[in-house]
C-alpha positions in Angstrom: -89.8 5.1 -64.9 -87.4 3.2 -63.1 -86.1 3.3 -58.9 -83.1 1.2 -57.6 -84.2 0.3 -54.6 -82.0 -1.1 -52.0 -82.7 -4.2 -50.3 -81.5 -5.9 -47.2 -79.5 -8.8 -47.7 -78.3 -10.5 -44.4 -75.1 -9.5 -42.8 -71.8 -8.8 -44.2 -68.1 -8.3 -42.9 -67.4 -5.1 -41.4 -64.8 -4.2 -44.0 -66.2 -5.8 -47.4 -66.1 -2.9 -50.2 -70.0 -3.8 -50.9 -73.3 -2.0 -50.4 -73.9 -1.8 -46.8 -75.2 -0.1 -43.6 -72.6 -0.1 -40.9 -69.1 -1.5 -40.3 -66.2 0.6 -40.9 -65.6 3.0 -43.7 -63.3 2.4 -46.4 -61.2 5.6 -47.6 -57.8 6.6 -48.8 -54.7 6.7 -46.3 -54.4 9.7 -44.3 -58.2 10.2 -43.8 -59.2 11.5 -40.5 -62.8 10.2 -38.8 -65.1 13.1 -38.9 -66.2 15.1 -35.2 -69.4 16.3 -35.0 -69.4 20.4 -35.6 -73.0 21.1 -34.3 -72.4 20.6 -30.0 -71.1 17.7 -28.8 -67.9 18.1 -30.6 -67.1 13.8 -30.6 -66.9 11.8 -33.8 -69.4 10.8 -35.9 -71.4 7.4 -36.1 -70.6 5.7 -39.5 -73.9 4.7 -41.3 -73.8 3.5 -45.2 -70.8 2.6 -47.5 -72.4 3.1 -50.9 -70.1 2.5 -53.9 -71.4 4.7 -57.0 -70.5 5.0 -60.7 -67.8 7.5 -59.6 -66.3 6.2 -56.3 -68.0 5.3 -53.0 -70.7 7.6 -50.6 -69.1 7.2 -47.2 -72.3 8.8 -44.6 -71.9 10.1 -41.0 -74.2 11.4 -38.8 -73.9 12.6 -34.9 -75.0 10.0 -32.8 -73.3 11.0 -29.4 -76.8 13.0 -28.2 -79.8 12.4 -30.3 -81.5 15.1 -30.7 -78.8 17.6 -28.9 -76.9 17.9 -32.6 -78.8 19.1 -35.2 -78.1 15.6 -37.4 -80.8 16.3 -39.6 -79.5 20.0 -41.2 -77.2 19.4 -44.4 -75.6 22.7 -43.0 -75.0 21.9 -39.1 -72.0 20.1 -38.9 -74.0 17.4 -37.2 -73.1 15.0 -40.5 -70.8 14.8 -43.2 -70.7 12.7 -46.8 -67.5 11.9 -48.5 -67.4 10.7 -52.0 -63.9 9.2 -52.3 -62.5 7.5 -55.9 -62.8 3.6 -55.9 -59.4 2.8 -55.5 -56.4 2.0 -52.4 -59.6 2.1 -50.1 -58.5 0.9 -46.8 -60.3 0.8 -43.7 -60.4 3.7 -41.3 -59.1 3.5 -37.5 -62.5 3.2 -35.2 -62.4 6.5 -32.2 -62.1 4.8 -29.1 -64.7 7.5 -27.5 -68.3 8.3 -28.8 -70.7 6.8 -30.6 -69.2 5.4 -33.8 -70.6 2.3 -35.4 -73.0 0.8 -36.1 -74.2 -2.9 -34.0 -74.4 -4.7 -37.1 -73.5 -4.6 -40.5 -76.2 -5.0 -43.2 -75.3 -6.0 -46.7 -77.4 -4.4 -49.5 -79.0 -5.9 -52.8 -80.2 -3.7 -55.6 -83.6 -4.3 -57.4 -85.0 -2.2 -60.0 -88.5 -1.5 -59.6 -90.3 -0.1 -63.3 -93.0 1.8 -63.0 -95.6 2.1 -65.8 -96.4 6.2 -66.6 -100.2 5.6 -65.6 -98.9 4.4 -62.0 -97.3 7.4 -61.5 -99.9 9.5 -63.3 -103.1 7.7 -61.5 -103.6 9.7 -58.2 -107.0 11.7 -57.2 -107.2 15.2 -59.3 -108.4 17.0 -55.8 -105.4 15.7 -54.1 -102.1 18.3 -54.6 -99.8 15.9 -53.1 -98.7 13.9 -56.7 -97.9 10.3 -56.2 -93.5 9.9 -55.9 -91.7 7.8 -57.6 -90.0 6.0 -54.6 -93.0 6.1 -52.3 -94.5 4.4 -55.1 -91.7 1.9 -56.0 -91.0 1.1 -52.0 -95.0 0.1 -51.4 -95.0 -1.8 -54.4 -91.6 -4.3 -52.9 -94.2 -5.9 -50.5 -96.5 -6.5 -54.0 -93.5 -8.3 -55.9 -94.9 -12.2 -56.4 -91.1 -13.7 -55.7 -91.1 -11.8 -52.3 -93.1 -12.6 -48.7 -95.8 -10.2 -48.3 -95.2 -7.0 -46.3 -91.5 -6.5 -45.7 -91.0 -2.8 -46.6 -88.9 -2.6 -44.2 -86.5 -4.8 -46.0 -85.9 -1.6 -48.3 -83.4 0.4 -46.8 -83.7 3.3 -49.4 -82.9 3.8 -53.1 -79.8 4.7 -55.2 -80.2 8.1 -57.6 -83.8 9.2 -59.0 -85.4 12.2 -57.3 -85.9 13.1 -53.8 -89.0 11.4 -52.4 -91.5 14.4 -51.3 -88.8 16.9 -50.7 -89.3 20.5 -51.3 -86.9 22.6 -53.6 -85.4 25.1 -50.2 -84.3 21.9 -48.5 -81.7 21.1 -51.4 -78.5 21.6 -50.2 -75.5 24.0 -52.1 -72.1 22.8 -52.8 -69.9 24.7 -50.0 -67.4 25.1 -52.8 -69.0 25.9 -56.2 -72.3 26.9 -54.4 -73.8 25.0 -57.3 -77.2 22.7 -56.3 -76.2 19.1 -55.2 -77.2 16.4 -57.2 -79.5 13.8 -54.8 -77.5 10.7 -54.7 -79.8 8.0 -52.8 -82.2 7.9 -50.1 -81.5 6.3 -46.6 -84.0 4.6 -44.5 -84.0 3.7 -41.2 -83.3 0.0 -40.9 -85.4 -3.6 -40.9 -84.9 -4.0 -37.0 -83.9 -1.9 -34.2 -80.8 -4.2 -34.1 -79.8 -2.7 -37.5 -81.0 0.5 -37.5 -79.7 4.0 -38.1 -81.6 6.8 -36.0 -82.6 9.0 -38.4 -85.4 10.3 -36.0 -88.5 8.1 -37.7 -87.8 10.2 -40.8 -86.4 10.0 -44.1 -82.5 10.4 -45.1 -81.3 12.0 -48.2 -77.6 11.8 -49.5 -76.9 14.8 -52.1 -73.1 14.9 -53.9 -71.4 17.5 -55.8 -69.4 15.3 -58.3 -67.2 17.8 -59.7 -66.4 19.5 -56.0 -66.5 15.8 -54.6 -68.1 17.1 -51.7 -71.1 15.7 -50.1 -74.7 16.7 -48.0 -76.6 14.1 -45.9 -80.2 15.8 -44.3 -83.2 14.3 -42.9 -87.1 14.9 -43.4 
């Protein structure tokens, strides 16, 4: 089994169209910056520019009043996803109010990590909790030879796969089709508290609907 993990990669610029946490978003002309529909009613913080097979995951999540907004419900209005086509990206006029960017922007690397079928498989019988593939495939980064020893934090989350540990009710539905999403990639937190995202110490997950183009971000 294979997980594309992403990987911090130093900085980039705050407009490239490459994997990256923070800067600004890229997205076709005429789009408007999202406002938080939960409580505080200001716009959202921009997190991750993710480009996919099909276009680009833009994610934004309420930032104005941690913990006021409920930023970690797919259905609160406290986030938002967009999954716009690849092309005439341009970037997006900043708010000049609320909490909106990010204070730097980190590039991302892929790496494919391949797990062998007895990795996944060899985990105590009297345990109910079955070892996951990118649990598994984020320990082992700090165990690859080319790599310093313990920088999991370098992985700031993986690209398709399954949801890591996330039960079946917690799967958001398309608004339009009311179809299940698809997961699209999982979002960690950040390698320092210069870079980070607040995602509440938790884990973020990015589902899409491609054929509605509409997107779900929720933590857990």
């Amino acid at each position: 089994m294979q997980t594309t993990l992403m990987i911090y990669d130093g900085t980039a610029p705050a407009d490239s169209d490459v994997p990256r946490t923070g800067g600004v978003p890229l997205a076709p002309a005429g789009f408007i910056w999202p406002m938080c529909g939960s409580y505080c009613g200001g716009p959202l913080q921009f997190f991750a520019h993710l480009p996919v097979e099909d276009g680009v995951l833009s994610v934004f999540v309420c930032q104005n009043d941690p913990g006021a907004c409920e930023s970690w419900d797919a259905t609160s209005g406290a986030n938002r996803v967009c999954l716009f086509p690849r092309e005439e990206l341009q970037p997006v006029a900043v708010p000049e109010t609320g909490v909106t960017l990010l204070p730097v922007t980190s590039a991302i690397r892929t790496h494919v990590v391949t797990l062998e079928p007895e990795e996944i498989d060899d985990h105590d019988d009297h345990d109910d909790l079955k070892p996951d593939a990118y649990d598994l495939a984020r320990s082992g980064w700090k165990r690859e030879p080319e790599e310093r020893f313990g920088k999991q934090r370098e992985v700031l989350g993986s690209l398709g796969g399954s949801p890591s540990y996330l039960e079946d009710d917690r799967r958001p539905a398309c608004p339009s089709c009311t179809g299940t999403m698809e997961f699209a990639a999982h979002l960690e937190e950040g390698i320092s508290a210069q870079t980070a995202m607040n995602l509440g110490g938790q884990l973020g997950y990015v589902f899409v609907c491609r054929a509605c183009r509409e997107g779900a971000f929720l933590t857990d």
